[in-house]
Residue frames relative to the residue before (quaternion, step in Angstrom):
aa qw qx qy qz dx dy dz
X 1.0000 0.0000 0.0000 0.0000 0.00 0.00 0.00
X 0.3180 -0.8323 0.4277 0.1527 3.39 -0.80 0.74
X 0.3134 -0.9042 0.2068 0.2035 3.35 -0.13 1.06
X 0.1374 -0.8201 0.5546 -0.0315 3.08 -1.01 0.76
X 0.2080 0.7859 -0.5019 0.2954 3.80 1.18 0.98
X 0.8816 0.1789 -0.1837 0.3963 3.59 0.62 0.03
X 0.7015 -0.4414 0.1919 0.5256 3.74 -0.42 0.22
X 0.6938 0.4967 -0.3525 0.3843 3.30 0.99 -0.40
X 0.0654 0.7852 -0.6002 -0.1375 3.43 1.57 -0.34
X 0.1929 -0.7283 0.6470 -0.1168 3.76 -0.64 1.86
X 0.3397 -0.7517 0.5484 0.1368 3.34 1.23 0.22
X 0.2924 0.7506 -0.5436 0.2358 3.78 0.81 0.64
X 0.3380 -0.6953 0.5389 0.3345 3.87 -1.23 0.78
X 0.1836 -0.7934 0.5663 0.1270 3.84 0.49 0.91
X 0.5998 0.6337 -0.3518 0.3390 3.31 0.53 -1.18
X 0.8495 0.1513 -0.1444 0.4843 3.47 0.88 -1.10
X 0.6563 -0.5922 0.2167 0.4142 3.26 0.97 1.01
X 0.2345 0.4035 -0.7456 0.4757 3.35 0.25 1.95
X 0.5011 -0.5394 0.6503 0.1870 2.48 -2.39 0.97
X 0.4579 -0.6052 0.5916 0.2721 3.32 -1.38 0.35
X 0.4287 -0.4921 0.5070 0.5631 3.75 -0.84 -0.78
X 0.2327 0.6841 -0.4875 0.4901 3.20 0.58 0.91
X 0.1824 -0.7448 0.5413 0.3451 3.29 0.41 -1.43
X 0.6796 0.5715 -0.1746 0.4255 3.39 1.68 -0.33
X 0.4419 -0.6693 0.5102 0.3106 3.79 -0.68 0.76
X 0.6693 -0.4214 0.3933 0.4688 3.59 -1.17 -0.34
X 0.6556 0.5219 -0.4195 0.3492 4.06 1.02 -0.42
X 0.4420 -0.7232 0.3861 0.3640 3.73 -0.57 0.75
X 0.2152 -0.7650 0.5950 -0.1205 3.31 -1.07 1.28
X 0.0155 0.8082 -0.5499 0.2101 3.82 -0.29 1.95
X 0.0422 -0.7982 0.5855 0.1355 3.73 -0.91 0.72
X 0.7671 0.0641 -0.2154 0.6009 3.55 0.76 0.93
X 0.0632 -0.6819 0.7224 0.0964 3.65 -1.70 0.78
X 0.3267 0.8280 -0.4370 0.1296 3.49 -0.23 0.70
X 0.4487 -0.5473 0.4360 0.5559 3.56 -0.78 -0.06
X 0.1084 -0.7166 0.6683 0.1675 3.54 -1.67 0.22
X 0.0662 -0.8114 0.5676 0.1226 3.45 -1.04 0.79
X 0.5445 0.4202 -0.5613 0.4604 3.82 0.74 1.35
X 0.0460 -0.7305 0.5790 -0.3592 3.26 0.15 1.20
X 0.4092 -0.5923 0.5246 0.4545 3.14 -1.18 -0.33
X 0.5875 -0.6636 0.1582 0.4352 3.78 -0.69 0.16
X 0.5081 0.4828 -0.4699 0.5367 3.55 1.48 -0.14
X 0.4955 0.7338 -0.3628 0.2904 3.40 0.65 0.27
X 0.8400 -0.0129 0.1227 0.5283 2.92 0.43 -2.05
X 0.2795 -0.8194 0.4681 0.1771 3.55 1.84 0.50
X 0.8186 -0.4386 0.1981 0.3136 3.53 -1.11 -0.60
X 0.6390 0.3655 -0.4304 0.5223 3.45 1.77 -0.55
X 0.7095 -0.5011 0.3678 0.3320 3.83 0.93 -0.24
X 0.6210 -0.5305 0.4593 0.3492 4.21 -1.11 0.67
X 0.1509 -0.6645 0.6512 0.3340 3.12 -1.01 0.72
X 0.1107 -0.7757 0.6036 0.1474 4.17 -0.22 1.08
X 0.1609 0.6247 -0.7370 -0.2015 3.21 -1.78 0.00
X 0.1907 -0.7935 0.5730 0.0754 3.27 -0.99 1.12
X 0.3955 -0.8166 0.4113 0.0876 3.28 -0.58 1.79
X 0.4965 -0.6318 0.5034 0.3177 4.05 -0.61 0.77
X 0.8165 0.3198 -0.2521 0.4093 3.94 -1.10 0.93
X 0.2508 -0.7984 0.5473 -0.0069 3.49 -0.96 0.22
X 0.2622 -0.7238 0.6176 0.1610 3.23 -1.26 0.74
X 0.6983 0.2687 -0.3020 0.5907 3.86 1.33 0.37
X 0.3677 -0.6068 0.6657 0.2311 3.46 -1.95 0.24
X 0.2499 0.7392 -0.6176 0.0988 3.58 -0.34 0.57
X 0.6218 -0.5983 0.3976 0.3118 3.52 -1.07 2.06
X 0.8794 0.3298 -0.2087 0.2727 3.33 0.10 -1.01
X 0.1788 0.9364 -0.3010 0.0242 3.44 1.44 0.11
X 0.2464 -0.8709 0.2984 0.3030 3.68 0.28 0.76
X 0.6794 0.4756 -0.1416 0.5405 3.02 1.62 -0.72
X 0.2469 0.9009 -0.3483 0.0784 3.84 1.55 0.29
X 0.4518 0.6711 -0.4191 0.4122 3.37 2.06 -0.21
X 0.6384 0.4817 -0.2127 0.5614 3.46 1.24 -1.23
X 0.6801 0.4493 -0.4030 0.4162 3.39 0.05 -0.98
X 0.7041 0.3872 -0.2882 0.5208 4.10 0.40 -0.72
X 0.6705 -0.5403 0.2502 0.4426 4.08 1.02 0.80
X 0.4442 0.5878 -0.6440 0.2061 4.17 0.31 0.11
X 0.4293 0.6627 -0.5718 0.2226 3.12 -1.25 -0.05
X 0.4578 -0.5798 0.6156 0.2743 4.02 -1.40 -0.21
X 0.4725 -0.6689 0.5559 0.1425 3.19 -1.10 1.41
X 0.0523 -0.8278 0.5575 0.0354 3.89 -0.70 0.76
X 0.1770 -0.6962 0.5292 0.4517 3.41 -0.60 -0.02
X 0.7692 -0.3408 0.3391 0.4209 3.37 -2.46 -0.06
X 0.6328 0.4140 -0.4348 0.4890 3.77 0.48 -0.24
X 0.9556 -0.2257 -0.1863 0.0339 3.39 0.27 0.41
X 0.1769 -0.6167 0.6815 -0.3520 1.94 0.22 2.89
X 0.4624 0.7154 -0.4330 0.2947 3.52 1.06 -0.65
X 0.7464 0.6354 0.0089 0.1976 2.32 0.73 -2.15
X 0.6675 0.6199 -0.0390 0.4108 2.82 1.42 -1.60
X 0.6465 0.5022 -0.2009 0.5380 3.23 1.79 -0.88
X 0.5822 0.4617 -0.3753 0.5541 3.37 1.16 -0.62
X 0.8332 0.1352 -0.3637 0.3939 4.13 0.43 -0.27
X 0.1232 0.6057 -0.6663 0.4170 3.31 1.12 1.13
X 0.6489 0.5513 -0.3168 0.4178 3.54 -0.07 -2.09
X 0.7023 0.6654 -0.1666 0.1902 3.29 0.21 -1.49
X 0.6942 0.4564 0.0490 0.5545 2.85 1.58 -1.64
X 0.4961 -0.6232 0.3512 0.4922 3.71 1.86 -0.11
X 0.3810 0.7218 -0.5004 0.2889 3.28 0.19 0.21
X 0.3015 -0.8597 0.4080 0.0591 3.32 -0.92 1.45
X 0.6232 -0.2188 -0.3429 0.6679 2.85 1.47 1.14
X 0.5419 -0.2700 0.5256 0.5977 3.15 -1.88 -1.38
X 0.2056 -0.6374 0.7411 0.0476 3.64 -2.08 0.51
X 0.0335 -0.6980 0.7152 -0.0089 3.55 -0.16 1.14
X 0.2560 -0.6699 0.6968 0.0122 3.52 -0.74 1.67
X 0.8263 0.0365 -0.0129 0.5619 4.09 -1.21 0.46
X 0.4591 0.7787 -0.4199 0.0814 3.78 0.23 0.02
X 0.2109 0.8567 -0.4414 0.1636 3.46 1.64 0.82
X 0.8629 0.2080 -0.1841 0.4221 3.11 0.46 -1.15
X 0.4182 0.5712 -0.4872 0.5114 4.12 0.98 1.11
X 0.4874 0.6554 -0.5661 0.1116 3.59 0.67 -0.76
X 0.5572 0.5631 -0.4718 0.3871 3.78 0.27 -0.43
X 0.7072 0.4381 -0.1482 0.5348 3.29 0.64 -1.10
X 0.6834 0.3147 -0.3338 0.5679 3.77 0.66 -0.12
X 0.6647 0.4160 -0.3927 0.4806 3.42 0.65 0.12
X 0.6050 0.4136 -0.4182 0.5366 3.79 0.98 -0.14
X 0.3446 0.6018 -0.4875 0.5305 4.08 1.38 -0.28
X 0.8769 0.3926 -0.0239 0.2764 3.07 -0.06 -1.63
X 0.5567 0.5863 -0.2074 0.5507 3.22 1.90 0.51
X 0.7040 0.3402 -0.1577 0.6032 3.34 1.71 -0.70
X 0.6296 0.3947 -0.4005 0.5362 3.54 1.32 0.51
X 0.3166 0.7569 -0.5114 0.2556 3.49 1.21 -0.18
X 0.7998 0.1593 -0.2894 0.5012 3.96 -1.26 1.12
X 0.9047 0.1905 -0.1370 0.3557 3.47 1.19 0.13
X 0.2741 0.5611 -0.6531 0.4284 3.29 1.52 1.13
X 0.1183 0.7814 -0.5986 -0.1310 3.59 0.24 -1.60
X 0.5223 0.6276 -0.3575 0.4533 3.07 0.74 1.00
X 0.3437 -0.5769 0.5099 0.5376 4.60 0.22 0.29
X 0.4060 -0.5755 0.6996 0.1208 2.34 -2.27 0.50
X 0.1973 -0.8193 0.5171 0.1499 3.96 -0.65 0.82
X 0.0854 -0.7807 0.6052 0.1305 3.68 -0.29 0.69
X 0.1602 -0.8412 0.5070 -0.0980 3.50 -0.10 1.17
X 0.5554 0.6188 -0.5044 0.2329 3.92 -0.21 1.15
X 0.8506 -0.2510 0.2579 0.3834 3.17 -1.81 -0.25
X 0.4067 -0.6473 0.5279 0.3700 3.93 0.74 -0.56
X 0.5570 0.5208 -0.5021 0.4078 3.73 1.18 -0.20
X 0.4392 0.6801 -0.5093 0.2918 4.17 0.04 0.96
X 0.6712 -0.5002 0.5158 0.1820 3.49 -1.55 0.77
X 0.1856 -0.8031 0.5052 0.2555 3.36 -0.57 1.06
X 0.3439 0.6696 -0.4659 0.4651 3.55 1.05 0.66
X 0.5643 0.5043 -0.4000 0.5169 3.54 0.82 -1.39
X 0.8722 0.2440 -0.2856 0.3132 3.49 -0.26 -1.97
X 0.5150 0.6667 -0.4650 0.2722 3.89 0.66 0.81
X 0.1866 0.9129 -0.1085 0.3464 2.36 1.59 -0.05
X 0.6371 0.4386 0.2526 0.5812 2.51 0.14 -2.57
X 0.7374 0.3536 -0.5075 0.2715 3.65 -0.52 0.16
X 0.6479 0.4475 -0.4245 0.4469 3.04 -0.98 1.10
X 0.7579 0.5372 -0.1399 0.3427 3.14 1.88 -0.74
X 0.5894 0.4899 -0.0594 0.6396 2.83 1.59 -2.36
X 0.2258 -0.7054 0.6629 0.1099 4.33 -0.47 0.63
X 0.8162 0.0648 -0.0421 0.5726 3.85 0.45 -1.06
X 0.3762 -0.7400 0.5567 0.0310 3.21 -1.21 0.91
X 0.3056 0.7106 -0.6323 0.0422 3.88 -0.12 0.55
X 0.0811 -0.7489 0.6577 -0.0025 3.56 -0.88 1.38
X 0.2827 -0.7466 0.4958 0.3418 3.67 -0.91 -0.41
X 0.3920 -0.7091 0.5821 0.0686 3.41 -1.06 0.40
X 0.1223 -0.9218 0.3618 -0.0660 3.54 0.59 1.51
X 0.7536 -0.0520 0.1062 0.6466 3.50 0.31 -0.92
X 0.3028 -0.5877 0.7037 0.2602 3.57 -2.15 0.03
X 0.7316 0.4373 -0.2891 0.4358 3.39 0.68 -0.68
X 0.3050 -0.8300 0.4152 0.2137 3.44 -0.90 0.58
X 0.7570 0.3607 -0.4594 0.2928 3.24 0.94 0.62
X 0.1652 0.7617 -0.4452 0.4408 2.73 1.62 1.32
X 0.6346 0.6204 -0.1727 0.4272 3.04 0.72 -1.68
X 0.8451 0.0209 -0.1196 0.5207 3.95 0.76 -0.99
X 0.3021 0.6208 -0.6131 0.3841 2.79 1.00 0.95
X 0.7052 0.3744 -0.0806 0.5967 3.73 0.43 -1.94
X 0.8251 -0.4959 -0.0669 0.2623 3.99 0.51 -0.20
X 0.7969 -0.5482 0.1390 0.2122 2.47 -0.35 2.02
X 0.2383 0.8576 -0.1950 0.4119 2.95 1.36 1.95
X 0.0438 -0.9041 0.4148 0.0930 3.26 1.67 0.56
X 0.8669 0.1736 -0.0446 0.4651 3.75 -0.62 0.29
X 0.3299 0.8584 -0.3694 0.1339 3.74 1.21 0.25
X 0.6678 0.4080 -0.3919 0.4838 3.09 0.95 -0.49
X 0.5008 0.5558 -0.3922 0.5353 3.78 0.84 -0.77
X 0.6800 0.4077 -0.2993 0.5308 3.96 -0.07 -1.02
X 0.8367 0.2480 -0.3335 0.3566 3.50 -0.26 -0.59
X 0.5159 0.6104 -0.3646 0.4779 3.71 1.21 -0.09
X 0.6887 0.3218 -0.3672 0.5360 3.33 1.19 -0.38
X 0.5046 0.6131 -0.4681 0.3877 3.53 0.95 -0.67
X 0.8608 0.3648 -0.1781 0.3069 3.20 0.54 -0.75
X 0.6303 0.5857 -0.3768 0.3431 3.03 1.35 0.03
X 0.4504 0.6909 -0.2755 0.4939 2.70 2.33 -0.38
X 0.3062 0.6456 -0.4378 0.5456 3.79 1.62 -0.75
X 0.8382 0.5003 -0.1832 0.1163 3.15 -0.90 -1.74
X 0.7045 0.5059 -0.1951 0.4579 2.70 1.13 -1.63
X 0.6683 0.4303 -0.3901 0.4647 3.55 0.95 -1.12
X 0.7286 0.5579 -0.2315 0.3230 4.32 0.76 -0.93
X 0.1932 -0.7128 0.5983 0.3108 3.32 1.38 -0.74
X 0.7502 -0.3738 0.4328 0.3318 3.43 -1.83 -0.18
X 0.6003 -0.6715 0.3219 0.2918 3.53 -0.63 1.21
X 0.1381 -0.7434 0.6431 -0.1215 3.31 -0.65 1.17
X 0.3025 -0.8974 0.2895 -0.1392 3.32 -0.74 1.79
X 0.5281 -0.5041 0.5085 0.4566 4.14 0.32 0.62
X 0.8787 0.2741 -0.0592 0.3863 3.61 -0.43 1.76
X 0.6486 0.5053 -0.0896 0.5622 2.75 1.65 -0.79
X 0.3743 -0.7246 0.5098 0.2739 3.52 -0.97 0.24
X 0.6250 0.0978 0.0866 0.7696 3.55 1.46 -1.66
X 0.6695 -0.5018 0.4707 0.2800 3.22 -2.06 -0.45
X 0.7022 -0.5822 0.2440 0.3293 2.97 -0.93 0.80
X 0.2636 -0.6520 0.5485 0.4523 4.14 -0.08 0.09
X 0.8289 -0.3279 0.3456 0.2932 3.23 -1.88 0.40
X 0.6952 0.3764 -0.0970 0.6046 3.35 0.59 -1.19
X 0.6109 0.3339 -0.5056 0.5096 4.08 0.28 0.35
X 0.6632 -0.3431 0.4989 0.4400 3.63 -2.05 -0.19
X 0.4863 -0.3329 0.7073 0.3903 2.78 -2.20 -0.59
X 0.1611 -0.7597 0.5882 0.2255 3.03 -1.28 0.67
X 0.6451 -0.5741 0.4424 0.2418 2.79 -1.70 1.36
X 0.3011 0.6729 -0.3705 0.5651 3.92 0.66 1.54
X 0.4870 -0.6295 0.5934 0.1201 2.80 -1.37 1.28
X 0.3568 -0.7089 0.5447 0.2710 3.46 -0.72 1.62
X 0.0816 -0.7789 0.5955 0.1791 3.85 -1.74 -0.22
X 0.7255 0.0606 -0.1924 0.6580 3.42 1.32 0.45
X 0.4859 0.7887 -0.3572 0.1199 3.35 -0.80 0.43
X 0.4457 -0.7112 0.4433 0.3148 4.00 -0.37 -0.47
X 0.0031 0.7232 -0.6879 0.0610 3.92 -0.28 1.01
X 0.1713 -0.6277 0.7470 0.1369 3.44 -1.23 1.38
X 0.1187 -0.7518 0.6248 0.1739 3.57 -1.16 0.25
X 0.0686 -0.7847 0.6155 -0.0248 4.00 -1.16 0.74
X 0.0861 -0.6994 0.7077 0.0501 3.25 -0.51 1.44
X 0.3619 -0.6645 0.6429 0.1188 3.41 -1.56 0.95
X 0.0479 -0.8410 0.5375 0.0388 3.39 -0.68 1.08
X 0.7002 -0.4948 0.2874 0.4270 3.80 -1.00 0.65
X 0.7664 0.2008 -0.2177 0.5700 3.66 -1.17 1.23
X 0.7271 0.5725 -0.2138 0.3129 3.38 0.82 -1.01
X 0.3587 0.7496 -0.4406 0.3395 3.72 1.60 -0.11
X 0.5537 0.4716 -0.4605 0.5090 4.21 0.65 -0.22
X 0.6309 0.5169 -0.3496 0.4610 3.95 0.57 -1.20
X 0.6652 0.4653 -0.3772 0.4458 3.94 0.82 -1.13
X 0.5429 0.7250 -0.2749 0.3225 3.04 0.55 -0.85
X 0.6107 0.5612 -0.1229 0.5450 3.18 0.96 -1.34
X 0.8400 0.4470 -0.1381 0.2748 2.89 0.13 -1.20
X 0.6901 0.4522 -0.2666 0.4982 3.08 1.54 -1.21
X 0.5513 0.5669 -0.4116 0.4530 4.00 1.14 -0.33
X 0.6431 0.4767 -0.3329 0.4983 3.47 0.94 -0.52
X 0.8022 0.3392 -0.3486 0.3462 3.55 0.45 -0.53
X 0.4828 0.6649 -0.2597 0.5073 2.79 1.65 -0.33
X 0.5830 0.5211 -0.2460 0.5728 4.04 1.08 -0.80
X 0.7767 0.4748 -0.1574 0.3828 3.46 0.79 -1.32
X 0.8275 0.4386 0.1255 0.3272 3.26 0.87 -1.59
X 0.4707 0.8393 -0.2718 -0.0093 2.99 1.69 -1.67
X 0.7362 0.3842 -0.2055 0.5178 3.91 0.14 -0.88
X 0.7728 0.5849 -0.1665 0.1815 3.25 0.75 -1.52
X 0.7212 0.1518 -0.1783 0.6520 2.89 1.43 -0.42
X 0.5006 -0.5273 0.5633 0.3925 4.08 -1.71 -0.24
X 0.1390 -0.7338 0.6476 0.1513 3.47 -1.22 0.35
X 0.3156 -0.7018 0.6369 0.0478 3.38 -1.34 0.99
X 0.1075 0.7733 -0.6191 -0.0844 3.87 -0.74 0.77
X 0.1933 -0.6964 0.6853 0.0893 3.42 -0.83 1.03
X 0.2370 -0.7018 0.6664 0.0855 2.58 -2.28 0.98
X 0.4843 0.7358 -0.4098 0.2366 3.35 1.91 -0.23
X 0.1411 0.7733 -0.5917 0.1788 3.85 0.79 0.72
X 0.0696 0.6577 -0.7421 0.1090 3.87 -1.16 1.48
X 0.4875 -0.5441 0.6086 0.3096 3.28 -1.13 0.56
X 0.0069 -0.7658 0.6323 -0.1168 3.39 -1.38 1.36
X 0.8100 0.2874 -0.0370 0.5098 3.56 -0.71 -0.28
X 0.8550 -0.4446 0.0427 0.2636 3.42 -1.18 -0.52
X 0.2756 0.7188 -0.4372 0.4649 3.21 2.09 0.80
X 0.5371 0.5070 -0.4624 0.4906 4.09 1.41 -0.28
X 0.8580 0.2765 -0.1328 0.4121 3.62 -0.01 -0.85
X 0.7042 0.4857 -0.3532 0.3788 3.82 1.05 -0.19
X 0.5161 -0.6236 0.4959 0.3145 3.34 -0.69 1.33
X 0.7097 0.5426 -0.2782 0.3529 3.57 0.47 -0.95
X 0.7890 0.2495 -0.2262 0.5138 3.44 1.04 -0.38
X 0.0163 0.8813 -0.4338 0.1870 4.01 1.17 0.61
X 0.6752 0.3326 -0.3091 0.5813 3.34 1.30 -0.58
X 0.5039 0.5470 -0.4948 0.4494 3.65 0.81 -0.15
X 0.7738 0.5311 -0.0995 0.3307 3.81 0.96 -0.89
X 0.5232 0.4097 -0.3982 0.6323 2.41 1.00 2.20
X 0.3962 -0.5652 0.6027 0.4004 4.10 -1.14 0.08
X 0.7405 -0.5538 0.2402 0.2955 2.73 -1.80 0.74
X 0.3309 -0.7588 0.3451 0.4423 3.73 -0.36 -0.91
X 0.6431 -0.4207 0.2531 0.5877 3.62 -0.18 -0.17
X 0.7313 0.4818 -0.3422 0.3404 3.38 0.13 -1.13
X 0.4778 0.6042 -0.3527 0.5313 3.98 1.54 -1.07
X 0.8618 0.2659 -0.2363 0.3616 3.39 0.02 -0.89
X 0.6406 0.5248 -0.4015 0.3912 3.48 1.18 -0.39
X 0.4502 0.5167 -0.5116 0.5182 3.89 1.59 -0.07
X 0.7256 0.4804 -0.4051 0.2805 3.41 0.01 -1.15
X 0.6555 0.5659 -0.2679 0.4222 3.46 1.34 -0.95
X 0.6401 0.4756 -0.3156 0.5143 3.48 1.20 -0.57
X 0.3479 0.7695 -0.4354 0.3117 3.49 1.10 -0.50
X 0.5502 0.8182 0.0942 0.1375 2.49 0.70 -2.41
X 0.7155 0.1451 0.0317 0.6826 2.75 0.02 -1.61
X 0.4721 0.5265 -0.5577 0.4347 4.20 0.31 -0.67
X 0.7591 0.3999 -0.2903 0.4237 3.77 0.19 -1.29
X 0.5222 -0.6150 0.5031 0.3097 3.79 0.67 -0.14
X 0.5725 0.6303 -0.4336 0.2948 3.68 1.04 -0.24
X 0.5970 -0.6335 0.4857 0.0792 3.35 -1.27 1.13
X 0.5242 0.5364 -0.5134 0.4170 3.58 -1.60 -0.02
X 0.8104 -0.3101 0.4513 0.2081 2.53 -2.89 -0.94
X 0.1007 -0.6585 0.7378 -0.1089 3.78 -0.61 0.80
X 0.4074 -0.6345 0.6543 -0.0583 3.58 -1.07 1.43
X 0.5125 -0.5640 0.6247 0.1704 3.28 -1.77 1.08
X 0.4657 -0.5551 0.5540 0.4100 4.03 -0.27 0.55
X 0.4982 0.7626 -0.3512 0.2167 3.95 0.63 -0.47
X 0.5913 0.7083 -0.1780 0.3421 2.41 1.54 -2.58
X 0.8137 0.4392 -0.3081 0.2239 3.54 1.09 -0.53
X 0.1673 0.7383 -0.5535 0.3472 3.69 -0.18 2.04
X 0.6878 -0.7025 0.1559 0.0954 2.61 -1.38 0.99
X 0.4788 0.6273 -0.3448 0.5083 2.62 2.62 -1.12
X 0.7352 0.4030 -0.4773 0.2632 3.83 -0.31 -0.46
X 0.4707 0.3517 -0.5858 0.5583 3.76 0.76 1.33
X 0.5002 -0.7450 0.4411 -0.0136 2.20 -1.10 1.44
X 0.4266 -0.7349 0.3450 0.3987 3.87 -0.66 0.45
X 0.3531 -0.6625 0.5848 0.3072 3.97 -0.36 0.46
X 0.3051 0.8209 -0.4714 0.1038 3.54 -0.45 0.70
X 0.4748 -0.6828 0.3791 0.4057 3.04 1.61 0.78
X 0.2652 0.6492 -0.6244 0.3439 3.94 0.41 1.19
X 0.8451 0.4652 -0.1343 0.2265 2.96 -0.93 0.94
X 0.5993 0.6195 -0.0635 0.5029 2.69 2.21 -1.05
């Protein structure tokens, strides 16, 4: 079958061992299972995510932190045990599973997720870029419980400029409304319903719901903008929003002349628009210390876990 799980539908024969633009055949392919505890906090609460961050990509972004994985390292596993893995995630506390990049495996994480059925009891975290097929995330309903996608750029020649993303902002707005629709409004460990507009977040592990994430990136505070008024117009109650400031130059924003302004952290003033944005739009959630940005919270890919 030729594939066609992500916007690029590359029509690759994965099955028989063609790569996709992915970089990744059809066999699942992970460079760490571990708990993670920089999550947001309805996320990874106190014992921590069960994460497994999968090897390849379905985008090119310059600044990728994780670009060892994203370009295919990692250890080929089979579907019996990813299974597994989730069951000694669970094992290990973990408040849920965190599928980290997991766009182009879903088939395969959904047969995982078929042979643990009546005994993860625990959410599931679909965890990516927002660049995905609302076909793919049908998929997935019934399966994926929380949704955290991100919500990168408004402008599109941003988008393929930083990664080579034709239509991204348009795709991931639908991706996500497709999110929503299947998650309803975030509903919290303790809770009965969601919170109304006009209450906190509770300080609670989420179990169904929709996190938009928005990393702000240097120069780039006019593009956030955008973005957050739109999701905010579109979305507002229904879902939580996450703004990150943990932006480090990675990948090829260190060595390309062409991207030099990317090659640096943000500054205060960048992030304090995006933050006002924000809150103008009424949107809800997590909003980072300007600190958050270091290097130690990337993690090391060392095949732990696997």
């Amino acid at each position: 079958m030729r594939c066609e799980l992500c916007p690029r539908r590359c029509g690759a024969d994965r099955a028989h061992g063609e790569r996709g633009y992915c970089g990744m055949s059809d066999r699942p392919t992970a460079a760490l299972a571990a708990l993670h505890n920089w999550e947001e906090p309805c996320i990874s609460g106190d014992r921590g995510s069960g994460t497994v961050f999968f090897s390849g990509c379905v985008m090119r972004c310059a600044y990728c932190q994780n670009y060892s994985v994203s370009g295919g390292a990692g250890r080929e596993i089979t579907v019996e045990r990813l299974s597994e893995i989730f069951l000694e995630l669970k094992e290990e506390g973990a408040h849920n599973i965190n599928l980290v990049n997991p766009t182009h495996f879903v088939p395969q994480i959904i047969k995982a997720l078929d042979r643990v059925k009546g005994r993860l009891g625990i959410p599931v975290v679909y965890n990516s870029g927002g660049y995905e097929r609302v076909e793919t995330l049908k998929m997935l309903e019934g399966y994926a419980d929380i949704y955290l996608p991100d919500i990168k750029y408004f402008s599109e020649d941003i988008a393929v400029k930083l990664s080579n993303a034709p239509n991204y902002f348009e795709t991931a707005m639908a991706a996500v409304g497709e999110m929503v629709r299947q998650t309803g409004a975030p509903v919290f460990e303790g809770y009965d319903s969601a919170p109304s507009k006009d209450e906190p977040v509770p300080d609670a592990i989420l179990l169904k719901g929709t996190i938009i994430r928005h990393l702000v990136l240097p120069t780039l505070y006019r593009d956030s903008i955008e973005v957050i008024r739109r999701v905010g117009e579109r979305f507002g109650g229904e879902i939580l929003f996450s703004l990150m400031s943990q932006y480090t130059p990675f990948g090829r924003v260190v060595n390309d002349s062409s991207l030099a302004k990317l090659n640096r952290r943000i500054t205060t003033f960048e992030y304090r628009k995006a933050l006002d944005a924000a809150q103008t739009a009424g949107l809800r959630g997590y909003m980072q210390e300007k600190s958050s940005a270091k290097e130690e919270y990337t993690p090391e890919f060392d095949m732990s876990g696997l």
